[in-house]
VMD Tcl script that builds the backbone (N, CA, C; Angstrom):
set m [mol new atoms 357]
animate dup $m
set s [atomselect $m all]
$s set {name element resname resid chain x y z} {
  {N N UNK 1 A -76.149 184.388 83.449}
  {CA C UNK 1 A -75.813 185.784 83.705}
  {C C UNK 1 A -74.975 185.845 84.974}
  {N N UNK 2 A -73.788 186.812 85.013}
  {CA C UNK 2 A -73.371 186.959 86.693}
  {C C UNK 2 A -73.688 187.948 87.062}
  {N N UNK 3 A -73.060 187.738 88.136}
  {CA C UNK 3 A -73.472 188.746 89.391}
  {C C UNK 3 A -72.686 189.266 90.326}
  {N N UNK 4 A -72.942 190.354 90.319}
  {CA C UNK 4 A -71.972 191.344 91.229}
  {C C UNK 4 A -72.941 192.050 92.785}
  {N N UNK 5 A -72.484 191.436 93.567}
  {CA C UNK 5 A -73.157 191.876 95.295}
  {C C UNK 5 A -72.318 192.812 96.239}
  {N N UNK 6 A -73.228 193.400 97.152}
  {CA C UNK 6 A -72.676 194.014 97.997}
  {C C UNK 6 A -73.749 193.296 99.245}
  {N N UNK 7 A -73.274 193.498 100.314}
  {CA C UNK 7 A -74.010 192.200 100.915}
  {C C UNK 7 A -73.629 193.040 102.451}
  {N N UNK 8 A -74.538 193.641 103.282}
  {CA C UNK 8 A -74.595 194.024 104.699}
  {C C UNK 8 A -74.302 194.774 104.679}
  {N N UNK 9 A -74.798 196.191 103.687}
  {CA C UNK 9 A -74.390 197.875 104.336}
  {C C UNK 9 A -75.217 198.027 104.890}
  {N N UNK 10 A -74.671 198.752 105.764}
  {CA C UNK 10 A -75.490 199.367 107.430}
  {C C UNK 10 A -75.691 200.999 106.933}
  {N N UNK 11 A -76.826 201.364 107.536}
  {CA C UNK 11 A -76.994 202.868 107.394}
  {C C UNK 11 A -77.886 203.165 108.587}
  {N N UNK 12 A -77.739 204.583 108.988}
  {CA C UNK 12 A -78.821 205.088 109.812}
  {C C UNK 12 A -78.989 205.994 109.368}
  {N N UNK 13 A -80.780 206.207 109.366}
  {CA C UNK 13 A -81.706 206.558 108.656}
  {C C UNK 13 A -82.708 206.785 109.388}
  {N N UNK 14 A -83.516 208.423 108.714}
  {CA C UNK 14 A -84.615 208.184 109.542}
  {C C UNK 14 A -85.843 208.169 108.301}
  {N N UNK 15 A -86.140 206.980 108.360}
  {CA C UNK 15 A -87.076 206.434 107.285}
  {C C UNK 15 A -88.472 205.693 108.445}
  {N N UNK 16 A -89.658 206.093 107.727}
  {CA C UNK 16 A -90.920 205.513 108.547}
  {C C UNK 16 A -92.223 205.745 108.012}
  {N N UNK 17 A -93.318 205.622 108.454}
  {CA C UNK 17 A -93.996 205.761 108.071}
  {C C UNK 17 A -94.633 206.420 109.580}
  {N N UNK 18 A -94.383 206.336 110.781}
  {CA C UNK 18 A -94.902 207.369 111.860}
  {C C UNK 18 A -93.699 208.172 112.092}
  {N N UNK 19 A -93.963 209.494 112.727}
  {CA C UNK 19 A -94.207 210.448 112.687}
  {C C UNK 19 A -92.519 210.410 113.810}
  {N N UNK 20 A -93.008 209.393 114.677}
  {CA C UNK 20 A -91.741 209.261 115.767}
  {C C UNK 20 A -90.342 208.802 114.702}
  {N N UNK 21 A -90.719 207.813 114.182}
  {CA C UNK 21 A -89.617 207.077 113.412}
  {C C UNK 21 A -88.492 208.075 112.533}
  {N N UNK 22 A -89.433 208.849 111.651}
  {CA C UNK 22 A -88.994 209.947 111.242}
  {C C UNK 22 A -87.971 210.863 112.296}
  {N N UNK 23 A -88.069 211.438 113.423}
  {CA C UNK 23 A -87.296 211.741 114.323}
  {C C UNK 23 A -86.439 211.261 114.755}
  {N N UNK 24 A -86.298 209.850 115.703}
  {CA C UNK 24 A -85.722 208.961 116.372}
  {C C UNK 24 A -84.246 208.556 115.290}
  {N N UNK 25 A -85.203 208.308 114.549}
  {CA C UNK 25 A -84.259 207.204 112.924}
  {C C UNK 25 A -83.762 206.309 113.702}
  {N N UNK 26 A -83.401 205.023 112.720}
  {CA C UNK 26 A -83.225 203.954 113.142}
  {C C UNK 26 A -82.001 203.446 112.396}
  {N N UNK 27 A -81.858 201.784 112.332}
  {CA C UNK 27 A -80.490 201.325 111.303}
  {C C UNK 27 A -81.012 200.709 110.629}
  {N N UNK 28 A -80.501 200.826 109.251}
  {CA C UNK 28 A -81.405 199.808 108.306}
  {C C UNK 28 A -79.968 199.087 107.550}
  {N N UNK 29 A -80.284 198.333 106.863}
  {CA C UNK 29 A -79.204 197.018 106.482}
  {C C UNK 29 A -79.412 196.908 104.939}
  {N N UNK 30 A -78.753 196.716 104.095}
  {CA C UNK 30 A -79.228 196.864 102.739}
  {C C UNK 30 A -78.246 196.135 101.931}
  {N N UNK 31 A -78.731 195.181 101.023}
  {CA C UNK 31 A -78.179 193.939 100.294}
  {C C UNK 31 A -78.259 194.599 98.929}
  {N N UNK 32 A -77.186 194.230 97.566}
  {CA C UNK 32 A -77.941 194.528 96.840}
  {C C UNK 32 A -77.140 194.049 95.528}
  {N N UNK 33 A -77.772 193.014 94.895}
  {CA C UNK 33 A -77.389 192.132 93.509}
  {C C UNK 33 A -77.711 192.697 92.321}
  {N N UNK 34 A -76.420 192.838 91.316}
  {CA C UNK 34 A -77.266 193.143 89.945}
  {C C UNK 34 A -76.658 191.898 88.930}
  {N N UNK 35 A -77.301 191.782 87.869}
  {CA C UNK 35 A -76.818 190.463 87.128}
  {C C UNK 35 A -76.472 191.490 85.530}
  {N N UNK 36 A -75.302 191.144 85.297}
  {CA C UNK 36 A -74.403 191.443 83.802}
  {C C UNK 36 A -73.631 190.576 83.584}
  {N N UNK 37 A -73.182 191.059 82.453}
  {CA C UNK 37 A -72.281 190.120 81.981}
  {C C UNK 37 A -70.847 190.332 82.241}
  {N N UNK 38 A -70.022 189.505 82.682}
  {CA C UNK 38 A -69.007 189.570 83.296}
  {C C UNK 38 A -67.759 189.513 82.659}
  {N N UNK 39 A -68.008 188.966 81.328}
  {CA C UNK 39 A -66.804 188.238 80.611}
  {C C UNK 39 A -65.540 188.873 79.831}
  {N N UNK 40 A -66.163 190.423 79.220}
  {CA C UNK 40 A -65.014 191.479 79.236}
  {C C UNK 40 A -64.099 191.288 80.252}
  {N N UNK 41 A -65.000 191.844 81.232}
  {CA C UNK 41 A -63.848 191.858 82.680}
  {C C UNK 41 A -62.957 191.374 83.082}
  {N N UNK 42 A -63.675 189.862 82.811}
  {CA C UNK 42 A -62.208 188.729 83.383}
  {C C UNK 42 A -61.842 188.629 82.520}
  {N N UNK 43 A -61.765 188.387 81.066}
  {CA C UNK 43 A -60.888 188.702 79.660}
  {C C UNK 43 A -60.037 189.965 79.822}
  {N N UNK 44 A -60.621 190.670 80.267}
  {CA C UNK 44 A -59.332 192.183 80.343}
  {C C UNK 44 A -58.774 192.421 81.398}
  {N N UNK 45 A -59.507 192.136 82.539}
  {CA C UNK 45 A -58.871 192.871 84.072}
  {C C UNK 45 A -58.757 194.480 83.730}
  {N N UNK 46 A -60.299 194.853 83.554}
  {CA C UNK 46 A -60.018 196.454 83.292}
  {C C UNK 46 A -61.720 196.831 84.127}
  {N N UNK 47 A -61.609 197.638 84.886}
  {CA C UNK 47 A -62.322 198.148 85.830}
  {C C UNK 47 A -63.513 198.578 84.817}
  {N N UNK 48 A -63.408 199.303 83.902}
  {CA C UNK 48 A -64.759 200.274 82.463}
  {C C UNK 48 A -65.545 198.828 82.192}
  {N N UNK 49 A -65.086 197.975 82.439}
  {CA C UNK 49 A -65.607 196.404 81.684}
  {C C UNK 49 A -66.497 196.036 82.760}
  {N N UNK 50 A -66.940 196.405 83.701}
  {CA C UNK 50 A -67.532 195.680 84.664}
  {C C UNK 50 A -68.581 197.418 85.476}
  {N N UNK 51 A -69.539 196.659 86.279}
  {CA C UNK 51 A -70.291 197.405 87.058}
  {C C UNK 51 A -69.326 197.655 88.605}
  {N N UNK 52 A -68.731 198.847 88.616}
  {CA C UNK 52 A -67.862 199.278 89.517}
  {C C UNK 52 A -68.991 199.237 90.866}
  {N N UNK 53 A -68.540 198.239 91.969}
  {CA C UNK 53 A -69.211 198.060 93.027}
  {C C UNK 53 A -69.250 199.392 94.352}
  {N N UNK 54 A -68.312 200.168 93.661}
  {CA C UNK 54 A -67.850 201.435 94.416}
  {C C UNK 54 A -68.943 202.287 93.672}
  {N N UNK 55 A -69.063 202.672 92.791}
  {CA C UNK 55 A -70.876 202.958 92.707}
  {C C UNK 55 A -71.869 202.784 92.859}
  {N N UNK 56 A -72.435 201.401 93.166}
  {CA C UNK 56 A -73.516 200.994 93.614}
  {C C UNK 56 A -73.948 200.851 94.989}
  {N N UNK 57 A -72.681 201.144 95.508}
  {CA C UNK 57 A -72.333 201.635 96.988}
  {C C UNK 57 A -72.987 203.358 97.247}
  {N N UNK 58 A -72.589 204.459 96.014}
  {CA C UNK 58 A -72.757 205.298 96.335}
  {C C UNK 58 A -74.299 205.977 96.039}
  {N N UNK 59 A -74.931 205.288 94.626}
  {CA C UNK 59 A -76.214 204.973 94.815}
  {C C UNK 59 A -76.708 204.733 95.918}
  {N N UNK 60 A -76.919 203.465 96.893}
  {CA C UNK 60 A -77.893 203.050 97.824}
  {C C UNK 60 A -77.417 204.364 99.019}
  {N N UNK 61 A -76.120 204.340 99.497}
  {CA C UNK 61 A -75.895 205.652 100.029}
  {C C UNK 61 A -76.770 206.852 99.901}
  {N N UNK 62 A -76.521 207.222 98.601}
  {CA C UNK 62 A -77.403 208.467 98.426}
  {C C UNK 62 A -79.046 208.247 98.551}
  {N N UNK 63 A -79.329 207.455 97.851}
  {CA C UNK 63 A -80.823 206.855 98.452}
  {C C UNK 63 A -81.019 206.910 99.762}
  {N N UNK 64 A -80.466 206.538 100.637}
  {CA C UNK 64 A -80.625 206.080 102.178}
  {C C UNK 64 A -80.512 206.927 102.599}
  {N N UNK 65 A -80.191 208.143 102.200}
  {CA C UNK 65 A -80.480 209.622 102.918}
  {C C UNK 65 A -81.184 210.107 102.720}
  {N N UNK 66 A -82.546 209.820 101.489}
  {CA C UNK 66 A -83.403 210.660 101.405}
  {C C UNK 66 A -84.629 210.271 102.229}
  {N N UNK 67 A -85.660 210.910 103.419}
  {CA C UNK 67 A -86.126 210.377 104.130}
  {C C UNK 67 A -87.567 210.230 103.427}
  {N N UNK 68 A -87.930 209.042 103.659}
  {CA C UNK 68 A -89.207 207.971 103.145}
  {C C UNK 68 A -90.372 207.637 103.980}
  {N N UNK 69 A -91.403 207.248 103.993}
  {CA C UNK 69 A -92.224 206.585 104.682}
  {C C UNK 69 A -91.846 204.995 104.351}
  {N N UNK 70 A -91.424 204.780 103.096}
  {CA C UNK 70 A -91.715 203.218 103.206}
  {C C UNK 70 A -90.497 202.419 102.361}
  {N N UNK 71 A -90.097 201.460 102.744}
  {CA C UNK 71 A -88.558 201.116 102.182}
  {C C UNK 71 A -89.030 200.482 100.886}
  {N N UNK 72 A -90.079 200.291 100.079}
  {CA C UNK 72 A -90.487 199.917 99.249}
  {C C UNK 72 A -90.020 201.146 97.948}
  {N N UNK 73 A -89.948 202.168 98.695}
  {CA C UNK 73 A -89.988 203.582 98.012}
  {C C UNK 73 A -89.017 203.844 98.041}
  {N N UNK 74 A -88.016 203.480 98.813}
  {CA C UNK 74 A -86.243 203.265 98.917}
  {C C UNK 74 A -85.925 202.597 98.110}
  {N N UNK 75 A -86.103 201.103 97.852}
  {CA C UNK 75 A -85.547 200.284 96.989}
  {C C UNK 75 A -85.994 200.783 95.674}
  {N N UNK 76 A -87.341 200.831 95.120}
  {CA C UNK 76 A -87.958 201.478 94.128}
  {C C UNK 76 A -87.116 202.839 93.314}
  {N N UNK 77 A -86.070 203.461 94.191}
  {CA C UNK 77 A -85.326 204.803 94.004}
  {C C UNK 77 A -84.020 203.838 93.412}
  {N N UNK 78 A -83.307 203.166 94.181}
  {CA C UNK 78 A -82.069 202.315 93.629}
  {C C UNK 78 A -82.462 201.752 92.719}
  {N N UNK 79 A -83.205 201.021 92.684}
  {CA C UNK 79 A -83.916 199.898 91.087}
  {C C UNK 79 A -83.491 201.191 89.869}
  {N N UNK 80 A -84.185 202.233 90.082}
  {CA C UNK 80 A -84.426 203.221 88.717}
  {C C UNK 80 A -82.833 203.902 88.556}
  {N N UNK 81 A -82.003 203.823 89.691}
  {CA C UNK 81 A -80.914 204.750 89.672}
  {C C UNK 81 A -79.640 203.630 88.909}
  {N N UNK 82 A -79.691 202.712 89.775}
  {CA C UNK 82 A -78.770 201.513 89.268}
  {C C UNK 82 A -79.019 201.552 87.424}
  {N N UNK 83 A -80.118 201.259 86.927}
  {CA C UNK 83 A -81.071 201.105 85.740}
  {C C UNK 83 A -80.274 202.055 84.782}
  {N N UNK 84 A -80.377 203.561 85.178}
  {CA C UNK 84 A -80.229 205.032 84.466}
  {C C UNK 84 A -78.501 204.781 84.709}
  {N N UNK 85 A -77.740 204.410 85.628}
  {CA C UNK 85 A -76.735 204.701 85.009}
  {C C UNK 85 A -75.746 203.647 84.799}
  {N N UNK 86 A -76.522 202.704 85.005}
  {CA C UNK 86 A -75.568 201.411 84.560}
  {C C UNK 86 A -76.475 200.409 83.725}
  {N N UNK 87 A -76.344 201.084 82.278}
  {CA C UNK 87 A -76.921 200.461 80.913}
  {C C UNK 87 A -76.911 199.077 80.522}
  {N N UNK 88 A -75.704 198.290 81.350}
  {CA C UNK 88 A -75.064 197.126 81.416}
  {C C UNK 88 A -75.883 195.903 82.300}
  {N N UNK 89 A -76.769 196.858 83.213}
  {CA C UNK 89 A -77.609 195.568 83.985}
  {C C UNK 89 A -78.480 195.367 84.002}
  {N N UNK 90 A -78.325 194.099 83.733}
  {CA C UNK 90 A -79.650 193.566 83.283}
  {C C UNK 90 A -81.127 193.277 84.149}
  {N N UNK 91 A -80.966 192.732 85.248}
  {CA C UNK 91 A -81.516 192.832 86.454}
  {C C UNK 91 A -80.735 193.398 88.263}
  {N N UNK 92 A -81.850 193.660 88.676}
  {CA C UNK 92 A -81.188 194.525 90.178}
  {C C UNK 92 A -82.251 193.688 90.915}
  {N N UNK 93 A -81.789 193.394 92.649}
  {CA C UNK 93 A -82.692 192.625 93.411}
  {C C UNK 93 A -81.961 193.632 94.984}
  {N N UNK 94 A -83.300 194.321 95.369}
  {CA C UNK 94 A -82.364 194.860 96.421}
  {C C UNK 94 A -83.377 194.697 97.872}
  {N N UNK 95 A -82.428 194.155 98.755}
  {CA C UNK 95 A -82.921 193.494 100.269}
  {C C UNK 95 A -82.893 194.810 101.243}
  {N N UNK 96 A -83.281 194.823 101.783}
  {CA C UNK 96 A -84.079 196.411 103.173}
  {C C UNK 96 A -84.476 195.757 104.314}
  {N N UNK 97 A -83.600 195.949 105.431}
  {CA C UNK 97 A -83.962 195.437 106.308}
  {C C UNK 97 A -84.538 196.746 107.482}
  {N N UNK 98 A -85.519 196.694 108.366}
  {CA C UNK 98 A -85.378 197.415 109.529}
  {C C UNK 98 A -85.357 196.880 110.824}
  {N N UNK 99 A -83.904 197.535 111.533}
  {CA C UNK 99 A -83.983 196.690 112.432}
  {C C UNK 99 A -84.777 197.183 113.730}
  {N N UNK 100 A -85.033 196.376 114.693}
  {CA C UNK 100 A -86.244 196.680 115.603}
  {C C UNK 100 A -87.262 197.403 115.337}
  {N N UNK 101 A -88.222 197.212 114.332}
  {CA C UNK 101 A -89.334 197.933 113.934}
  {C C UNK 101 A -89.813 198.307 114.984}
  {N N UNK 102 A -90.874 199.099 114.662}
  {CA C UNK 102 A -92.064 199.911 115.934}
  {C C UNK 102 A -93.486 198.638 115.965}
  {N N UNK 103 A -93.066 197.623 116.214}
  {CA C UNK 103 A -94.634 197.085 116.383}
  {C C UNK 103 A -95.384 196.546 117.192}
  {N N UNK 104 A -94.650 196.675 118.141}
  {CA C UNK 104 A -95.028 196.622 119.577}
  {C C UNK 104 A -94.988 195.112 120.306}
  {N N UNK 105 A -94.204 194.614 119.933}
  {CA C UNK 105 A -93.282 193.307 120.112}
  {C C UNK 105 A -92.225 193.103 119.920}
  {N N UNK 106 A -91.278 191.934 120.126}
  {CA C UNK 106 A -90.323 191.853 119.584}
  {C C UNK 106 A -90.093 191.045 118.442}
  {N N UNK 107 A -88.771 191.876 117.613}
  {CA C UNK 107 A -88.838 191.490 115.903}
  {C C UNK 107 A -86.970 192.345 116.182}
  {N N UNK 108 A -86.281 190.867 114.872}
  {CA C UNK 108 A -85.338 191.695 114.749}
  {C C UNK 108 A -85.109 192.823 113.892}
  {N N UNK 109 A -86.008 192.276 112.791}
  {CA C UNK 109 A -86.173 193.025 111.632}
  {C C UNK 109 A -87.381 193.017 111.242}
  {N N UNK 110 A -87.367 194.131 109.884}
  {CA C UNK 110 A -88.741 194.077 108.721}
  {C C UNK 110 A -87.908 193.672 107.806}
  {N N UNK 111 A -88.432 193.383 106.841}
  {CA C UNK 111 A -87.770 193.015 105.308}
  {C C UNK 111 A -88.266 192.950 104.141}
  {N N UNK 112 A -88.167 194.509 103.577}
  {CA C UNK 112 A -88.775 194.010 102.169}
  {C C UNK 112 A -87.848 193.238 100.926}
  {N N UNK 113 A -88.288 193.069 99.909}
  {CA C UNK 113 A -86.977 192.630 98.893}
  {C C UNK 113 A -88.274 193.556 97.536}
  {N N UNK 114 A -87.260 193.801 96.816}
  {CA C UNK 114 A -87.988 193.709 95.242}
  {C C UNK 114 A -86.556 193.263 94.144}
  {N N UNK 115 A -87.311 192.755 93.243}
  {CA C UNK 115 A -86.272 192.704 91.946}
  {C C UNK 115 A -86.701 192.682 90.515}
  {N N UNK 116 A -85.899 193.487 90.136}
  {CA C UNK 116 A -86.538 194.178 88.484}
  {C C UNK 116 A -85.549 193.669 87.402}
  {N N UNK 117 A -86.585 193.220 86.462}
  {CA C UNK 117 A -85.340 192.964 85.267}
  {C C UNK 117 A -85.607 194.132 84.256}
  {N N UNK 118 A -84.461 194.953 83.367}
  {CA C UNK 118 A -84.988 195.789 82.770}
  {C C UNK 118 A -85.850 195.551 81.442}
  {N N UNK 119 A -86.985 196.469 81.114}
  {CA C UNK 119 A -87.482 196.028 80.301}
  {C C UNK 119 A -87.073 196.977 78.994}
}
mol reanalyze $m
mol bondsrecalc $m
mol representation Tube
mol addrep $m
């Protein structure tokens, strides 16, 4: 199967699970792979043949503005959105980073990942 990535969008966000975080907002970092089939595409060189990466851009975008307690519940929103409008992919794997969490040490990041194949 291939794969089409977007790899280090930055967003600021105020996503958390306390109460400060929510206020403050922070930057979060967001990776994000889906696997289709590729072979129209490079047989045609026609943009309809492929998962336009300029949408899956505007997905996690729109996700990343809606404010969350938990990036599990972020990625969980892209998984289902990617899914609903791009019929074509087969699996989605999407990376969430936060940078300088609240945990009372130092950390560069948190990091969840999930990845769904459709069923």
């Amino acid at each position: 199967m291939d794969k089409i990535a977007l790899e280090g969008m930055e967003f600021f966000a105020y996503h958390g699970f306390y109460e400060e975080e929510q206020k403050i907002g922070n930057k979060y970092g967001v990776d994000i792979e889906v696997k289709t089939n590729l072979e129209k595409a490079a047989d045609e060189d026609n943009l309809a043949e492929t998962v336009n990466y300029e949408s899956l851009y505007q997905i996690v975008s729109s996700e990343m503005k809606i404010q969350s307690k938990l990036l599990e519940h972020i990625a969980g929103r892209i998984i289902k959105t990617v899914f609903e409008k791009h019929s074509d992919v087969e699996s989605i794997l999407v990376k969430i980073k936060k940078f300088n969490p609240p945990i009372g040490g130092v950390c560069y990041a948190s990091v969840i990942t999930m990845e769904r194949n459709r069923s």
